[in-house]
C-alpha positions as CSV (number, residue, x, y, z in Angstrom):
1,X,0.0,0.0,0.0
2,X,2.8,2.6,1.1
3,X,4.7,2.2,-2.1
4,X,1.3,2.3,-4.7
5,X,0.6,6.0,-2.4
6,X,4.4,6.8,-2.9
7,X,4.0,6.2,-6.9
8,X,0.6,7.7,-6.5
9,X,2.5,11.3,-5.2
10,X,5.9,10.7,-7.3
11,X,4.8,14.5,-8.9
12,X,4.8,15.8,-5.7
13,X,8.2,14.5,-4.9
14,X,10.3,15.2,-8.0
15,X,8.6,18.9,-7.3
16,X,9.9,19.0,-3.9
17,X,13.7,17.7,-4.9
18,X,13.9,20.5,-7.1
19,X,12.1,23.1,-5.2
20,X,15.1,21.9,-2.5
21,X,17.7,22.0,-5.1
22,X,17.2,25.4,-6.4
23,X,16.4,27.2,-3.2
24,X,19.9,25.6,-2.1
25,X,21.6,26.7,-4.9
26,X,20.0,30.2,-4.8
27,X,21.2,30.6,-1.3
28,X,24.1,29.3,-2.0
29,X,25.3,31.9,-4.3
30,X,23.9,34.6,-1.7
31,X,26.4,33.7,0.7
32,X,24.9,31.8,2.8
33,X,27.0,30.1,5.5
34,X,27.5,26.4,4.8
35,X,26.5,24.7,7.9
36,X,23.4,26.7,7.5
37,X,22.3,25.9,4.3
38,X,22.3,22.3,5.3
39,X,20.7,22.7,8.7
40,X,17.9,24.6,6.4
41,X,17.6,21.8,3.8
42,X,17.3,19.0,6.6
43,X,14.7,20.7,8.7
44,X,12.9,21.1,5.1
45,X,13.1,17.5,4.5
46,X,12.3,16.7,8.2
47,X,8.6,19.0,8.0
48,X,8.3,17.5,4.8
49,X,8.8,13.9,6.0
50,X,6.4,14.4,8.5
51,X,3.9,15.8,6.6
52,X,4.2,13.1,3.5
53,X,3.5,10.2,6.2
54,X,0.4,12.2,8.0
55,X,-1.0,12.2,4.5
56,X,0.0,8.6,3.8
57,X,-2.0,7.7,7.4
58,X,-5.1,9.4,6.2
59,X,-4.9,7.4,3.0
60,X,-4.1,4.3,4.7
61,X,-6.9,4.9,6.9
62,X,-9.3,5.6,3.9
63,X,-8.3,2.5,2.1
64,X,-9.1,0.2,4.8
65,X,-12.5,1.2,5.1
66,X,-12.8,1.2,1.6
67,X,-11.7,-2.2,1.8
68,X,-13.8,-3.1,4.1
69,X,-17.1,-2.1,2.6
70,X,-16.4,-3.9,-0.7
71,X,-15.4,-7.1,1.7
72,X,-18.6,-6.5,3.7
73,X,-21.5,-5.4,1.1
74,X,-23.1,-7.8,-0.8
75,X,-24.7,-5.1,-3.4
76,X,-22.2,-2.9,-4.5
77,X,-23.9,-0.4,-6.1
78,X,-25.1,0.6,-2.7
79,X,-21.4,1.3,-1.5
80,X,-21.8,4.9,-2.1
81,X,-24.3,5.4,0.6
82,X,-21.3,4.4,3.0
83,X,-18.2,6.5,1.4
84,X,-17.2,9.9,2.9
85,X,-17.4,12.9,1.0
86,X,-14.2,13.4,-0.1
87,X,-12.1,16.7,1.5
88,X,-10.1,17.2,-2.2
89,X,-12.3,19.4,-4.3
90,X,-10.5,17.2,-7.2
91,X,-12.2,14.1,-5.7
92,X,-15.7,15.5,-5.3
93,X,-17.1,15.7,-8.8
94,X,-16.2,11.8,-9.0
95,X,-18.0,11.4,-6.0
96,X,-21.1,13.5,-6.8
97,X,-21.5,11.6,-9.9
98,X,-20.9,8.1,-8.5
99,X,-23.7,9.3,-6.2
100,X,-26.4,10.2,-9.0
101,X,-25.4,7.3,-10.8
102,X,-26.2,4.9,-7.7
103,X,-29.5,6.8,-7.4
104,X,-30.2,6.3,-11.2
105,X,-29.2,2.8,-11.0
106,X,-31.5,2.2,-7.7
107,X,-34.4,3.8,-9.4
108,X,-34.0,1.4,-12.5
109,X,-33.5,-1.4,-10.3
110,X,-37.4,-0.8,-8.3
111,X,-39.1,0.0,-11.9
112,X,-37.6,-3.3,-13.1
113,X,-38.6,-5.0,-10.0
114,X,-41.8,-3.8,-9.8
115,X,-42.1,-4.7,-13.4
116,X,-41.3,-8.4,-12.9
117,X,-43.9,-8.5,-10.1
118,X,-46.6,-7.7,-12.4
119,X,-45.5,-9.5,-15.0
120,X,-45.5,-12.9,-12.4
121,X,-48.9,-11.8,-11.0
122,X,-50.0,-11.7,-14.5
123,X,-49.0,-15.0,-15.5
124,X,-49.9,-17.1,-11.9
125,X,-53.5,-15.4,-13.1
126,X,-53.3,-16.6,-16.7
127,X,-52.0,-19.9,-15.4
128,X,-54.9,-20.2,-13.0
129,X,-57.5,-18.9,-15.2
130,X,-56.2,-21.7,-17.5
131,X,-56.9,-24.6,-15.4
132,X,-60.2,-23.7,-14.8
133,X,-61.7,-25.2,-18.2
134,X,-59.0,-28.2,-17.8
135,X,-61.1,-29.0,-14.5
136,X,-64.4,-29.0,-16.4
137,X,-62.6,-30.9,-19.1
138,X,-61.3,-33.7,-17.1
139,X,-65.3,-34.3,-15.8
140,X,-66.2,-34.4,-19.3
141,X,-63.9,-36.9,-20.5
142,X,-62.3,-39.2,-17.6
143,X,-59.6,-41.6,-18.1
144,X,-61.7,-44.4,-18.0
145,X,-63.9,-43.1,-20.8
146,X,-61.4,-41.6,-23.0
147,X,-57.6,-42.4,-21.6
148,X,-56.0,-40.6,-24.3
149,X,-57.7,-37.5,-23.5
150,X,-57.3,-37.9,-19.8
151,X,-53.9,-38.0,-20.1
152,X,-52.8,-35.2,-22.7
153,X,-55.4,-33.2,-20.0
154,X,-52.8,-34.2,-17.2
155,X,-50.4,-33.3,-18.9
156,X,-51.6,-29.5,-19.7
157,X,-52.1,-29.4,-16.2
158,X,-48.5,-31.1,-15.2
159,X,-47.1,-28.3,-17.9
160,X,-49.5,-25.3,-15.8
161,X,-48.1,-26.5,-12.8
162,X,-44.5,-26.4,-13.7
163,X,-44.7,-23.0,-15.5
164,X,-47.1,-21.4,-12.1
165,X,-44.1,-23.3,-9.3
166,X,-41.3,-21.8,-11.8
167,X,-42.5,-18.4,-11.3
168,X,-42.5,-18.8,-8.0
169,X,-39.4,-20.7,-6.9
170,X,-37.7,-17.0,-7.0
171,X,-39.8,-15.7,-3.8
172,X,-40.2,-19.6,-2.5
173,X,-39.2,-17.7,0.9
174,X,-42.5,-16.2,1.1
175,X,-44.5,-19.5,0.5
176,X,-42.3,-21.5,2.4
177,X,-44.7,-23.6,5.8
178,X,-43.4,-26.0,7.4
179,X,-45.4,-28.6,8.7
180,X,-45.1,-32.1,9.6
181,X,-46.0,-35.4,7.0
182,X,-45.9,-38.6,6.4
183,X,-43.4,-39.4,3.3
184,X,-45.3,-42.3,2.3
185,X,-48.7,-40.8,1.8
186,X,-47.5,-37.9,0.1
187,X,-45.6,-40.4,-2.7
188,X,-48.9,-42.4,-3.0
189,X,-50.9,-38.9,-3.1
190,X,-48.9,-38.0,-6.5
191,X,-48.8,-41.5,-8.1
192,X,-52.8,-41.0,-7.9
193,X,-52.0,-38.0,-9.3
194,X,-50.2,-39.7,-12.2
195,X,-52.1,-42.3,-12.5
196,X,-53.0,-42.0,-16.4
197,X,-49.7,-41.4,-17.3
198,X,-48.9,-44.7,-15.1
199,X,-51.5,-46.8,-16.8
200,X,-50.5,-45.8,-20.2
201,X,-47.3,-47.4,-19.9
202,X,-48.3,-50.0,-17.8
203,X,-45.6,-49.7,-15.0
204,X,-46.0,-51.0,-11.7
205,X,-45.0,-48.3,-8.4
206,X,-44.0,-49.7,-5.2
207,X,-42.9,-47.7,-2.6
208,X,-40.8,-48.9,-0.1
209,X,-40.5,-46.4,2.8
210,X,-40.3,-46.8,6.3
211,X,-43.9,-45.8,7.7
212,X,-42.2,-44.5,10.8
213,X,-40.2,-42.0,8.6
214,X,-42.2,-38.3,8.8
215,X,-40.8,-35.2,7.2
216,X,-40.9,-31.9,8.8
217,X,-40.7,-29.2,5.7
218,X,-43.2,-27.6,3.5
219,X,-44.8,-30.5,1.7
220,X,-45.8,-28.7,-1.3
221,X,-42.6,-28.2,-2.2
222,X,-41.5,-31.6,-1.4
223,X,-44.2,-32.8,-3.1
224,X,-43.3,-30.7,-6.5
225,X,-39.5,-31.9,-6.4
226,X,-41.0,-35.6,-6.6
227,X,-43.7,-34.6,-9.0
228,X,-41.1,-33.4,-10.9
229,X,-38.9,-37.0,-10.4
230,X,-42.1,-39.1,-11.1
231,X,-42.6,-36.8,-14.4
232,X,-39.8,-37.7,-15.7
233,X,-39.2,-41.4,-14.7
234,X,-42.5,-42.5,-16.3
235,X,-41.8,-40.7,-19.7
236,X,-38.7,-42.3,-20.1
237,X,-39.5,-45.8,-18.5
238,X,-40.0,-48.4,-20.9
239,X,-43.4,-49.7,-21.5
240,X,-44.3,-52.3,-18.2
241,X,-40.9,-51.6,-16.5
242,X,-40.9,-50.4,-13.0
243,X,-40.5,-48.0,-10.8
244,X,-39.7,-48.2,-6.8
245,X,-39.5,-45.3,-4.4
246,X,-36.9,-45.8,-1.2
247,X,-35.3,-44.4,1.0
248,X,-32.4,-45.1,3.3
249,X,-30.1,-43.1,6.2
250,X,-27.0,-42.8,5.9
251,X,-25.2,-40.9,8.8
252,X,-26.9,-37.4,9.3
253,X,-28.8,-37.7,6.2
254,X,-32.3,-39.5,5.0
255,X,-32.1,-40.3,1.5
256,X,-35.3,-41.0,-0.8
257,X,-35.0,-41.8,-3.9
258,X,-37.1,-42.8,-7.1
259,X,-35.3,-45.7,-9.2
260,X,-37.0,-46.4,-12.9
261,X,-36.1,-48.8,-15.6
262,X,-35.8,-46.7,-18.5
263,X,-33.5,-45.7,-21.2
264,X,-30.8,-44.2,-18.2
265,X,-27.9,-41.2,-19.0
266,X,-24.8,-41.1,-20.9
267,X,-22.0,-40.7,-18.4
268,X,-20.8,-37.6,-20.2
269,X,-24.5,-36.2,-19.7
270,X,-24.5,-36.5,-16.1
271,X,-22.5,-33.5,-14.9
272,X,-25.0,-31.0,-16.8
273,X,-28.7,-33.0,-16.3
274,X,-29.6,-30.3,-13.9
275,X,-28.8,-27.1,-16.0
276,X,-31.4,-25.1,-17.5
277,X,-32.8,-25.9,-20.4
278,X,-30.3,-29.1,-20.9
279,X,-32.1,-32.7,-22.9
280,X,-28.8,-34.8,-23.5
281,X,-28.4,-36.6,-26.7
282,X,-31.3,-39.0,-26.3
283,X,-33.8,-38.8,-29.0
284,X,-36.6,-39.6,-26.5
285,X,-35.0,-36.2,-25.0
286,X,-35.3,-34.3,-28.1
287,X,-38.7,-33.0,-27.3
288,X,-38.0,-32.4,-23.4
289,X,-37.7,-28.8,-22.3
290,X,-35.1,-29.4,-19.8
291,X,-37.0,-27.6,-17.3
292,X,-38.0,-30.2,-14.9
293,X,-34.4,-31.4,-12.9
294,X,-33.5,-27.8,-13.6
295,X,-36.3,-26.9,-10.7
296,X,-35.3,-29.7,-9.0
297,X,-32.2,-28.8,-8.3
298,X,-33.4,-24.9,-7.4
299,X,-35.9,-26.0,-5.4
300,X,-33.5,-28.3,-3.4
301,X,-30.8,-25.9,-3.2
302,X,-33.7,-23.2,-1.6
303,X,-34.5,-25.8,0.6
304,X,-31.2,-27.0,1.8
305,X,-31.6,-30.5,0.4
306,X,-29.3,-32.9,-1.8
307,X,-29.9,-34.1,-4.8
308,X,-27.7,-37.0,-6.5
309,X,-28.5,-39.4,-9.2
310,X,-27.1,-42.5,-10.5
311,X,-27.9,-44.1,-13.9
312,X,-26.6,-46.7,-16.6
313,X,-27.8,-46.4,-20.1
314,X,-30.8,-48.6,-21.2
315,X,-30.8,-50.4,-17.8
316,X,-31.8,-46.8,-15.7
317,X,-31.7,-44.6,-13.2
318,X,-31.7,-43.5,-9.5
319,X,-32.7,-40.0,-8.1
320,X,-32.1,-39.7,-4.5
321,X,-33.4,-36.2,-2.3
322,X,-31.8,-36.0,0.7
323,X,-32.7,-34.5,4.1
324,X,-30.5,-33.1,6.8
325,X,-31.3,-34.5,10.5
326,X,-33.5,-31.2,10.8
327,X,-36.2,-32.0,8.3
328,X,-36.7,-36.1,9.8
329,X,-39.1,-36.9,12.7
330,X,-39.1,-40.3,14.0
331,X,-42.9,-41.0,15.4
């Protein structure tokens, strides 16, 4: 630090050398008595001396805390709220227009915000308003009367429900209750749920979790991130495979997991299954949005919950969630 203020004020010291040489010289030639000439010049230097390392405390001193707010804050654009007016009148039109560009900046950031919130309201409305005639629908034509129907109409809704939880996964803080449930039920609750899509293929579902095994969390949530599991293990399960939710502990840790038989994951693929908008190189991936693990793995990471999978091509895969300590209750 000392020697980037020394380079900082190397003007100011090649101004004072000669300022020092030519006053010497000048008295010098006046006649001035040796031993005072260089008593002058070293009580020169000396005020000098002083006065260079005051100035190098106050910048010390202003550098720390500089450092420290940009070690500190977590927005920086804020950091001008917290910096002193500078006492250099060279310094002060900087920081006058750092200061109206971290009030434009603020303003732009509440009209975009405020923009994004109506534009969420306006699609959790659109998305809502859109079910409605899918419910009348589903009377109309029930899976036993019409199976084809039934299931592209639960599959609209699957689609409604990804979209409505995607727009809300950003603000999942403000939805977030916690209550207690039964694992078990909640996995036979949403292969109900999926029922059509279940018969279509003909898979068998067992689940084999321990029935003294409650979670304490907020179930919806849960309940999407294996929605979202189920989703995609029965649309790329072969035709009358299976698929067999478990779960095991394993130190501080309660693992449940969905395993299918279907067409599995490339090794290379595995790294990136759970980035945004990423299929693979399956072609029964080709049409997949890439959306679903992508949540997954948001919604877990919000949560504080793992997520690991395991798979082998053509023979299948194994999603696990897991819980810390916090989230089981042993009944």
């Amino acid at each position: 630090m000392f020697r980037q203020y020394v380079k900082n004020k190397y003007r100011c010291l090649f101004m004072f050398t000669i300022c020092l040489l030519v006053s010497g010289i000048v008295l010098y030639l006046s006649g001035t008595v040796r031993s005072q000439l260089i008593l002058s010049a070293l009580l020169i230097i000396v005020m000098y001396v002083c006065f260079f390392l005051s100035e190098y405390g106050r910048f010390r001193e202003e550098r720390l805390y500089i450092d420290k707010i940009e070690q500190e804050l977590d927005k920086h654009f804020l950091a001008q709220e917290l910096l002193k007016e500078p006492e250099f009148i060279e310094a002060r039109g900087y920081y006058e227009l750092m200061r109206l560009a971290s009030r434009d900046m603020c303003n732009e950031l509440a009209t975009n915000k405020e923009q994004l919130r109506e534009y969420r309201e306006f699609i959790e409305e659109w998305v809502h308003e859109l079910k409605t005639p899918l419910t009348s629908l589903e009377l109309l034509h029930s899976a036993e009367t019409c199976s084809d129907n039934g299931y592209e109409l639960e599959r609209m809704k699957y689609i409604l429900d990804q979209c409505l939880n995607y727009i809300r996964l950003d603000t999942l803080e403000k939805d977030y209750r916690v209550e207690t449930f039964q694992i078990d039920d909640m996995l036979h609750e949403l292969i109900m749920e999926e029922r059509v899509a279940i018969r279509a293929k003909q898979l068998r579902v067992f689940v084999n979790i321990t029935e003294e095994d409650s979670m304490i969390s907020d179930k919806k949530w849960v309940r999407f991130i294996f929605k979202q599991l189920l989703n995609n293990a029965i649309k790329y399960s072969k035709d009358k495979g299976t698929l067999t939710f478990m779960s095991r502990k394993e130190m501080n840790m309660l693992w449940v997991g969905l395993k299918d038989e279907g067409i599995g994951i490339v090794s290379e693929d595995l790294p990136r299954i759970f980035e945004k908008g990423f299929t693979g190189g399956s072609d029964k991936r080709d049409a997949a949005s890439g959306i679903g693990l992508y949540l997954v793995s948001k919604c877990a990471k919000q949560m504080n919950l793992k997520v690991k999978v395991e798979s082998t091509p053509e023979v299948g895969s194994l999603f696990e969630v897991g819980f810390p300590n916090d989230n089981i209750s042993i009944l």
